[in-house]
GUMARVO-52681 format. One line per 8 residues: number of its first residue (from 1); their letters; for each residue x, y, z of N, C-alpha, C, O, CB. Coordinates in Angstrom, 1 decimal, padded with zeros to 4 digits. Glycine has a CB too. Example, Ala and Ser with C-alpha at 12.3 -4.5 7.8 and 13.67 -1.06 7.14 Angstrom:
! GUMARVO-52681
1 = as = 013.2:-005.7:007.8:012.3:-004.5:007.8:013.2:-003.3:007.8:014.2:-003.3:008.5:011.3:-004.5:009.0; 012.8:-002.2:007.1:013.7:-001.1:007.1:012.9:000.0:007.9:013.4:001.1:008.0:014.1:-000.6:005.7
***
This chain:
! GUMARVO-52681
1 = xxxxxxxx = -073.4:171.9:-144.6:-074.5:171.3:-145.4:-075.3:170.4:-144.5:-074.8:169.7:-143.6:-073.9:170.5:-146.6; -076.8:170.4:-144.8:-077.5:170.0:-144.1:-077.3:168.3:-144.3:-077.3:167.8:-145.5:-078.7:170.7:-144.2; -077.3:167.4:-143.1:-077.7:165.9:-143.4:-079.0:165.0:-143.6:-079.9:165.1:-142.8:-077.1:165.3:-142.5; -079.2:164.2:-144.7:-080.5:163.9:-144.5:-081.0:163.0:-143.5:-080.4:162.1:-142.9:-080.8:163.5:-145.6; -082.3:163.3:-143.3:-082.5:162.1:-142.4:-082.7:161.1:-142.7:-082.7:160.4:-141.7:-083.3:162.1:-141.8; -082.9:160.5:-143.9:-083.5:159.1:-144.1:-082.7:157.9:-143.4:-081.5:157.8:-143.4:-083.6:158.9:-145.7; -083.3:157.5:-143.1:-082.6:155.7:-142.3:-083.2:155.1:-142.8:-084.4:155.2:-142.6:-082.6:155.0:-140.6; -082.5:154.0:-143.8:-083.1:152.8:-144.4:-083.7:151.9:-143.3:-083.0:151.4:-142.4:-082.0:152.1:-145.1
9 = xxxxxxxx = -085.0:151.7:-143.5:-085.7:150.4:-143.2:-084.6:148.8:-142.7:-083.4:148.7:-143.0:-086.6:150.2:-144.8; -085.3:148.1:-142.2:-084.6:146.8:-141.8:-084.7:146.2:-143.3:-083.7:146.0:-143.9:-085.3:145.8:-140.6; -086.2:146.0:-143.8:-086.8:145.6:-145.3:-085.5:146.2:-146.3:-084.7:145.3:-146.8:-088.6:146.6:-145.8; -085.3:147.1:-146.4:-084.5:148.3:-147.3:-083.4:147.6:-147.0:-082.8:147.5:-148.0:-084.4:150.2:-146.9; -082.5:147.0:-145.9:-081.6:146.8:-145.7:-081.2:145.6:-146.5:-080.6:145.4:-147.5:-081.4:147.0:-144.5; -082.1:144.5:-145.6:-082.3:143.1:-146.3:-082.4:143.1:-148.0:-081.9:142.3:-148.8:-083.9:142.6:-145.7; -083.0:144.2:-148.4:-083.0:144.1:-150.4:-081.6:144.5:-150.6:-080.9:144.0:-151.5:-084.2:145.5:-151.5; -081.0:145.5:-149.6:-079.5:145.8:-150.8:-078.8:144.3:-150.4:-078.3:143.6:-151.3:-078.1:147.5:-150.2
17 = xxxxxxxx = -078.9:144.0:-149.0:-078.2:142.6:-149.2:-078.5:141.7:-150.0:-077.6:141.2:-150.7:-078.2:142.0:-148.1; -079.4:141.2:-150.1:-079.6:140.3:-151.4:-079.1:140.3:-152.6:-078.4:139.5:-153.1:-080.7:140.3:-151.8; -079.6:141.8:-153.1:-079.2:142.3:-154.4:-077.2:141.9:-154.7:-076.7:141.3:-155.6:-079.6:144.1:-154.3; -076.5:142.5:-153.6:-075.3:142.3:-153.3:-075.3:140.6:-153.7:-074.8:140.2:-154.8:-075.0:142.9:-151.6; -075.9:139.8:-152.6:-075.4:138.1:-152.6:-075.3:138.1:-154.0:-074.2:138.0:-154.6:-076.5:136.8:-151.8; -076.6:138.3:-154.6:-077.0:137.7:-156.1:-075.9:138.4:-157.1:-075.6:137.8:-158.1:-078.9:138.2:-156.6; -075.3:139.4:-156.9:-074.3:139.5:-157.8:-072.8:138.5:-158.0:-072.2:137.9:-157.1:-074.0:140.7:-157.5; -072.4:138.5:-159.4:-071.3:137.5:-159.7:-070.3:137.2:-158.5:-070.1:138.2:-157.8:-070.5:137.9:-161.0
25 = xxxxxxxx = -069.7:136.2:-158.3:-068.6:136.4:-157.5:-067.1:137.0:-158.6:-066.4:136.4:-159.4:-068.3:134.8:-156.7; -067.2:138.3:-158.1:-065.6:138.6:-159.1:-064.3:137.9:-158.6:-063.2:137.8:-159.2:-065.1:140.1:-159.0; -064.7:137.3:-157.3:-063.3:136.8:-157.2:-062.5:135.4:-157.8:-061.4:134.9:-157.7:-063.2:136.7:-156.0; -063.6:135.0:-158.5:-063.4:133.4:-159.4:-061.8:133.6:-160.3:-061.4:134.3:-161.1:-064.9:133.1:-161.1; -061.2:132.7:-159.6:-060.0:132.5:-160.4:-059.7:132.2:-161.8:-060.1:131.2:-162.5:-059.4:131.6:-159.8; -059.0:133.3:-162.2:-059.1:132.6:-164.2:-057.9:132.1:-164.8:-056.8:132.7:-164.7:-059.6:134.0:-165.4; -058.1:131.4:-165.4:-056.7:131.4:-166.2:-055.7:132.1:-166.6:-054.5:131.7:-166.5:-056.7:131.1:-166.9; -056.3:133.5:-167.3:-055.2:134.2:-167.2:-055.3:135.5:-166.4:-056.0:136.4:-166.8:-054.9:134.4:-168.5
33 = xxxxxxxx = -054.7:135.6:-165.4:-054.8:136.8:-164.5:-055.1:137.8:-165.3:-056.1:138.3:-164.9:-053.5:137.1:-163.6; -054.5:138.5:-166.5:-054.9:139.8:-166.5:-055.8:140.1:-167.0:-056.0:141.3:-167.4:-054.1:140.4:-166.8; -057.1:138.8:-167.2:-058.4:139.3:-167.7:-058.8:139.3:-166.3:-058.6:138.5:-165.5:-059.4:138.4:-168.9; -059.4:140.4:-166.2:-060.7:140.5:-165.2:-062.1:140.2:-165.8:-062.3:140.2:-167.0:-060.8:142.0:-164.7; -062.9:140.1:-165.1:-064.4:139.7:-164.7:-065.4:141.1:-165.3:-065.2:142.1:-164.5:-064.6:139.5:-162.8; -066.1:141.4:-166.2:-066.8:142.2:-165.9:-067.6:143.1:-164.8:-068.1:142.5:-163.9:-067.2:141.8:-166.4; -067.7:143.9:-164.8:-068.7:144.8:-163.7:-070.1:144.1:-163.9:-070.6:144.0:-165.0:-069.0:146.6:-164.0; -070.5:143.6:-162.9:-072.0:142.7:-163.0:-073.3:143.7:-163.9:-074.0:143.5:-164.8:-072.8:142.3:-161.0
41 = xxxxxxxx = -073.1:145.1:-163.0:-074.2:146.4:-163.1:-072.9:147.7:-163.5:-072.7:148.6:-162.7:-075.2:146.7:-161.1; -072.2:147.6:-164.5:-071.7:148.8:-164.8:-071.8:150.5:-164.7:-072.9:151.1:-164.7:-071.7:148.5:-165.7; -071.0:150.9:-164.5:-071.5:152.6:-164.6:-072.2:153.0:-166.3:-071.7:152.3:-167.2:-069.9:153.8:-164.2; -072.9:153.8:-166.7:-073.2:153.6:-167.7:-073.5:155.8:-167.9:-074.3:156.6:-167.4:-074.4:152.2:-167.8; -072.9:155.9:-168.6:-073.5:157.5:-169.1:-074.5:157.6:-170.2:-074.4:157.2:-171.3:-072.3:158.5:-169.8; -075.6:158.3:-169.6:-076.8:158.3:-169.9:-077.2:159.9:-170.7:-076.9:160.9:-170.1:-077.5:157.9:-168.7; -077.7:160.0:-171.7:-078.1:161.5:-171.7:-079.3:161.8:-170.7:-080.2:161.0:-170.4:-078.5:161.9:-173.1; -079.1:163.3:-170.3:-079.9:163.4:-169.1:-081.4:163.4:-169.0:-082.1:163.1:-168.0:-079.5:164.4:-168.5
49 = xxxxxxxx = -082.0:163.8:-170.5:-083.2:163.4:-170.2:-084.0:161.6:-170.7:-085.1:161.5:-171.2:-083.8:164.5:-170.8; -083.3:160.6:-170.4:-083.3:159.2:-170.9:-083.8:158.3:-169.3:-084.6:157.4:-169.1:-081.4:158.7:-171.7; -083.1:158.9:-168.4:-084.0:158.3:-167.2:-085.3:158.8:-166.9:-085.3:160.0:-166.7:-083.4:158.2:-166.0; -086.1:158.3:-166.8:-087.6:158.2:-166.4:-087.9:158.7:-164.8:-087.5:158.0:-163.8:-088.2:156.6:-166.7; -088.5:159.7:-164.9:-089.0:159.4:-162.9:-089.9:158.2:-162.4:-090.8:158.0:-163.2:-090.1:160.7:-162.3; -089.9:157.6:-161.7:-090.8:156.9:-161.0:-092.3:157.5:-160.6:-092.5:158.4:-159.8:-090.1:156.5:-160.0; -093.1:157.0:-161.2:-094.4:157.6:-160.4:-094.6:157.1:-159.4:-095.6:157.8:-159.0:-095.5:157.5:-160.9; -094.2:156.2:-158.5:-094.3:155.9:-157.0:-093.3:156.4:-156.4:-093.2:156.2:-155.2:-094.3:154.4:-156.7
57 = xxxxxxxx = -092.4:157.3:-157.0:-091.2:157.9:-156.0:-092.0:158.6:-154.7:-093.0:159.3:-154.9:-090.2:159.4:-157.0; -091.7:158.4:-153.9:-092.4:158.8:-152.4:-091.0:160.2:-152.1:-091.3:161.3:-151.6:-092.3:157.1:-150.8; -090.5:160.0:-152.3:-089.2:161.2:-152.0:-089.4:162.8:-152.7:-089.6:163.0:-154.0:-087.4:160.5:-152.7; -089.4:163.5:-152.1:-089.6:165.0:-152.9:-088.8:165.9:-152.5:-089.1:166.3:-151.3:-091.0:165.7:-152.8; -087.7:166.5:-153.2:-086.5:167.3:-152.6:-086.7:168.8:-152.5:-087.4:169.2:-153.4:-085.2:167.1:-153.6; -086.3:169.7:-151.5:-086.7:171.4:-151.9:-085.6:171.5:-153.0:-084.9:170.7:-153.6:-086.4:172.7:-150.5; -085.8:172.9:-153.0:-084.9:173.5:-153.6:-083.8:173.8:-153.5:-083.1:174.3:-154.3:-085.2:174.0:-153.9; -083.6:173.6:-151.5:-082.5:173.4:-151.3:-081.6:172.7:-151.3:-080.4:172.6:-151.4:-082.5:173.6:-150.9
65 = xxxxxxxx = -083.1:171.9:-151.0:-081.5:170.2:-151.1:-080.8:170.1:-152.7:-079.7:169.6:-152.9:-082.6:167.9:-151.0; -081.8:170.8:-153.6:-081.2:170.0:-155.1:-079.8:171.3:-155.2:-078.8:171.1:-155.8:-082.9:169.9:-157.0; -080.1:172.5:-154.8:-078.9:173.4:-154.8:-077.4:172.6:-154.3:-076.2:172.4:-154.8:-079.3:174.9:-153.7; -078.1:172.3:-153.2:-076.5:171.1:-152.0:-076.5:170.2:-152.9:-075.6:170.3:-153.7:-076.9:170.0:-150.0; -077.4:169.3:-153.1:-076.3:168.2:-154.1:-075.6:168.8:-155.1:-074.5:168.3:-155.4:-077.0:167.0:-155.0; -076.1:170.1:-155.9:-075.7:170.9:-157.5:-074.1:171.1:-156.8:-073.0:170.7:-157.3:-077.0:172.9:-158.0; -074.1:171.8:-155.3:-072.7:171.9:-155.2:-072.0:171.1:-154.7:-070.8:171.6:-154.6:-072.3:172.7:-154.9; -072.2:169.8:-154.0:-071.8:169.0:-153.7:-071.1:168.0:-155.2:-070.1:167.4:-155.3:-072.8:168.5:-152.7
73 = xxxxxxxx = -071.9:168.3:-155.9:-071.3:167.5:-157.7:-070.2:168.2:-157.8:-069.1:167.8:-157.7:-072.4:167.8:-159.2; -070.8:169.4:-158.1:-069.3:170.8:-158.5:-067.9:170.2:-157.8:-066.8:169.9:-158.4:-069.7:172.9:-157.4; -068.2:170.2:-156.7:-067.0:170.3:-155.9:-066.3:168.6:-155.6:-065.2:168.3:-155.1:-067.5:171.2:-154.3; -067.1:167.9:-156.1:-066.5:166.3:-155.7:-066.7:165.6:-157.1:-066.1:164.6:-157.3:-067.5:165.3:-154.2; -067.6:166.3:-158.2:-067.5:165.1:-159.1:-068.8:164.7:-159.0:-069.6:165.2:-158.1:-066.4:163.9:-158.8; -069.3:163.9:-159.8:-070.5:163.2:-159.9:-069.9:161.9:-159.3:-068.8:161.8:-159.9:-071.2:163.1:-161.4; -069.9:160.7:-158.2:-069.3:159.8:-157.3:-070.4:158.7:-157.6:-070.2:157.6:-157.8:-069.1:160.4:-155.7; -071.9:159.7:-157.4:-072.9:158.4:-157.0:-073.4:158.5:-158.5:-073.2:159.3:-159.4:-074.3:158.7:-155.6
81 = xxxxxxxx = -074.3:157.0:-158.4:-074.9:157.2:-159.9:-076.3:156.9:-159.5:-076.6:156.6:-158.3:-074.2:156.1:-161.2; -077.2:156.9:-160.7:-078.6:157.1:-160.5:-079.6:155.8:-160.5:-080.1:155.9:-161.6:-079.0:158.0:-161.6; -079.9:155.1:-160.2:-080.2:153.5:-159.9:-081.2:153.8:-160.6:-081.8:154.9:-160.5:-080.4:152.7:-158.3; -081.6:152.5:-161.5:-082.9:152.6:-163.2:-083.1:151.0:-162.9:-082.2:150.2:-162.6:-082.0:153.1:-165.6; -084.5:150.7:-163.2:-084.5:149.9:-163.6:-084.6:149.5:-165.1:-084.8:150.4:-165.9:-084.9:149.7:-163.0; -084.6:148.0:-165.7:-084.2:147.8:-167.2:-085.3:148.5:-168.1:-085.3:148.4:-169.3:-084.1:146.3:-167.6; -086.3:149.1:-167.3:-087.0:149.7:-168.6:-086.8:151.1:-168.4:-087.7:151.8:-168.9:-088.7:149.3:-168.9; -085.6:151.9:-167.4:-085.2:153.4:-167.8:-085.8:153.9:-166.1:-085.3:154.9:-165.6:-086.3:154.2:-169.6
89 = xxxxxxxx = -086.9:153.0:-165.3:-087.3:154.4:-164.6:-086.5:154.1:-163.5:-085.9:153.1:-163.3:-089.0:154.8:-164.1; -086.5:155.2:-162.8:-085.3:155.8:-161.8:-085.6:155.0:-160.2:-086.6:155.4:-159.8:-085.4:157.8:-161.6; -085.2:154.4:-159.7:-085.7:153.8:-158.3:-084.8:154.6:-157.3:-085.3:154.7:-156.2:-085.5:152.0:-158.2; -083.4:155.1:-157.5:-083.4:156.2:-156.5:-082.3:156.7:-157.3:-081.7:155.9:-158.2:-083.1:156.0:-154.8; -081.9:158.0:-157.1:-081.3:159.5:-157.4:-082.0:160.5:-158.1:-081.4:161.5:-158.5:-080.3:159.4:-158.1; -083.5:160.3:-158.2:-084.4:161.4:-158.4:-083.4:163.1:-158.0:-083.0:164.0:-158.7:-086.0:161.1:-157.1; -083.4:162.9:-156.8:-082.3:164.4:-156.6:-080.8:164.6:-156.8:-080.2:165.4:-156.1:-082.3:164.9:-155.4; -080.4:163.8:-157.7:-079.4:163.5:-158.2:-079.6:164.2:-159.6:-078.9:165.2:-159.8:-079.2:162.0:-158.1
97 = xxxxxxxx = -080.5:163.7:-160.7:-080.8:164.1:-162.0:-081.2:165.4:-161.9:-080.8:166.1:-162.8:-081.7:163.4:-162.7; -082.3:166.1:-160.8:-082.1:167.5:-160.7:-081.5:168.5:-160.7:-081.7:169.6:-161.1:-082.4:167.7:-160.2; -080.2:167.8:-159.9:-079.1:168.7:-159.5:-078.1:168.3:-160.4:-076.9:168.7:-160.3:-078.6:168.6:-158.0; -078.3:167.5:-161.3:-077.6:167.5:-162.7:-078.1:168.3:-164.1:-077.7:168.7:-165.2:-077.6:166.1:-163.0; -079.3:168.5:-163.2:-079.7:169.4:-165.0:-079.6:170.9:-164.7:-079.4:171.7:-165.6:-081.7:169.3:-165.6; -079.6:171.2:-163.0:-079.2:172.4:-162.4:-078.1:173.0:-162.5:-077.9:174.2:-162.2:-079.4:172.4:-161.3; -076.8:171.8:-163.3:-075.9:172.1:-163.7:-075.3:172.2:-164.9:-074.1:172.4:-165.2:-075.5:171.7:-163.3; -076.5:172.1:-165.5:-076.4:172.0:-167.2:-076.1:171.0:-167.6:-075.9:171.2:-168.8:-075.5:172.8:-167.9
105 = xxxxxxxx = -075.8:169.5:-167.4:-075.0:168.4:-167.2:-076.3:168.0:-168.5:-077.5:168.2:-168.7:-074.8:167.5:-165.4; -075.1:167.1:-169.4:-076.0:166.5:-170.8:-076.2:165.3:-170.1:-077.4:165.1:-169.7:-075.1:166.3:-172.6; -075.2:164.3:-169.7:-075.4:163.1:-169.5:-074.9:162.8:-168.2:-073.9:163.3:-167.6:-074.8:162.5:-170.5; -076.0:161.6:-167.6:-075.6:161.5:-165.9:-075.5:160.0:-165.9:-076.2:159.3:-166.6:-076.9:162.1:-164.6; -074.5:159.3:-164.8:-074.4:158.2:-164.0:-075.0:157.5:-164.1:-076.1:157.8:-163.5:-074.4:158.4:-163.1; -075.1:156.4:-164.5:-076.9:155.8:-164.3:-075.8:154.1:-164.1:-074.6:153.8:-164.2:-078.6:156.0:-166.6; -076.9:153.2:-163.6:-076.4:151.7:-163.0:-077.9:151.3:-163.4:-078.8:152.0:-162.9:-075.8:151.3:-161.1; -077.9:150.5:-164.1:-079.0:149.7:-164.4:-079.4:148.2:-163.6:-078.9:147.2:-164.0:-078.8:149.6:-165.7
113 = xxxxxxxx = -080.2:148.3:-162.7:-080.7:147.0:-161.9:-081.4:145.8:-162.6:-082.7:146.0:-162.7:-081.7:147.5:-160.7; -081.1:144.7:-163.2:-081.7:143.8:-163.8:-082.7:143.1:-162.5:-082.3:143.2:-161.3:-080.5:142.9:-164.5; -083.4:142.7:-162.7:-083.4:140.6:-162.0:-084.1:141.3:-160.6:-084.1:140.5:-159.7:-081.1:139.3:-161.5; -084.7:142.7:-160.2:-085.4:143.1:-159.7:-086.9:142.8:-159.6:-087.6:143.1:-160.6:-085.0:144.1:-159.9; -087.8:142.0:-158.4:-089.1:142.0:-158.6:-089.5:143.3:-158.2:-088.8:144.2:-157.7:-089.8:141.0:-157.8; -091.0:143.3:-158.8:-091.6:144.7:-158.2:-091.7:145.1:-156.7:-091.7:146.3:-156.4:-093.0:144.8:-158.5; -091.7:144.5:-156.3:-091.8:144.3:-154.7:-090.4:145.2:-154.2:-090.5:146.3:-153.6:-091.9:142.4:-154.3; -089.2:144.7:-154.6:-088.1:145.0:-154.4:-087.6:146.4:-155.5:-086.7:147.3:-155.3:-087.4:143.7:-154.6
121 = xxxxxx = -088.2:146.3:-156.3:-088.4:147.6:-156.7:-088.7:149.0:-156.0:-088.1:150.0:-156.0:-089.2:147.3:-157.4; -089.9:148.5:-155.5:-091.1:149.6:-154.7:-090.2:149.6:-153.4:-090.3:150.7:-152.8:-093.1:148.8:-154.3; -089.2:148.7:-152.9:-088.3:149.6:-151.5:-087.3:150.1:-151.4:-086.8:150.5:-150.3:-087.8:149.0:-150.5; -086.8:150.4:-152.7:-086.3:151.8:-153.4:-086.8:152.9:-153.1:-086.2:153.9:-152.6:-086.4:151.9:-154.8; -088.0:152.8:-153.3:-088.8:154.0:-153.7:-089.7:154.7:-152.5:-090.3:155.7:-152.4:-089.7:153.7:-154.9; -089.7:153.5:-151.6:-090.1:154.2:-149.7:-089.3:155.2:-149.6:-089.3:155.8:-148.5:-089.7:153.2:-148.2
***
């Protein structure tokens, strides 16, 4: 299977780190050990046509690539999920949801990004 080329940006790098800092610290000690902390950005199952494409998506997959992810899912599971922001549109796994509908798949992976400016938005989508 072919690898992609994309290499995140320095910019691209700097936003996931942030995003990361600004999330909760799960490790806060609680009173009673066996509650845990919520997931800050949960996994969330979505029906598949409920995420929105981006109209600034700059990324455009062949038809090959969306076949390789279709069997890269088959064979490993759905692993990654589809990054949305809070009003539904997709800031990356565009070829993720393809190769989920390529599989007949009702509902896909989705992580919803709150507390995102546009700016930080848009380096998703380089």
């Amino acid at each position: 299977m072919a690898r992609s080329s994309f290499q995140p940006t320095e910019e691209t790098h700097d936003l996931i780190t942030e995003v990361i800092d600004q999330a909760p610290d799960t490790a806060i000690q609680q009173e009673d050990s066996s509650m845990k902390p919520p997931c800050a950005n949960p996994v969330e199952m979505w029906p598949i046509d409920r995420p929105k494409p981006h109209p600034d998506n700059a990324r455009k997959h062949s038809d090959e690539q969306i076949a390789q992810l279709a069997k890269s899912i088959e064979s490993f599971q759905a692993v990654r999920s589809i990054l949305v922001d809070e009003k539904g549109y997709m800031l990356a796994g565009h070829g993720l949801l393809l190769a989920h509908r390529l599989l007949g798949r009702k509902a896909v992976p989705v992580i919803v990004l709150t507390r995102l400016t546009e700016q930080q938005k848009q380096l998703f989508l380089k």
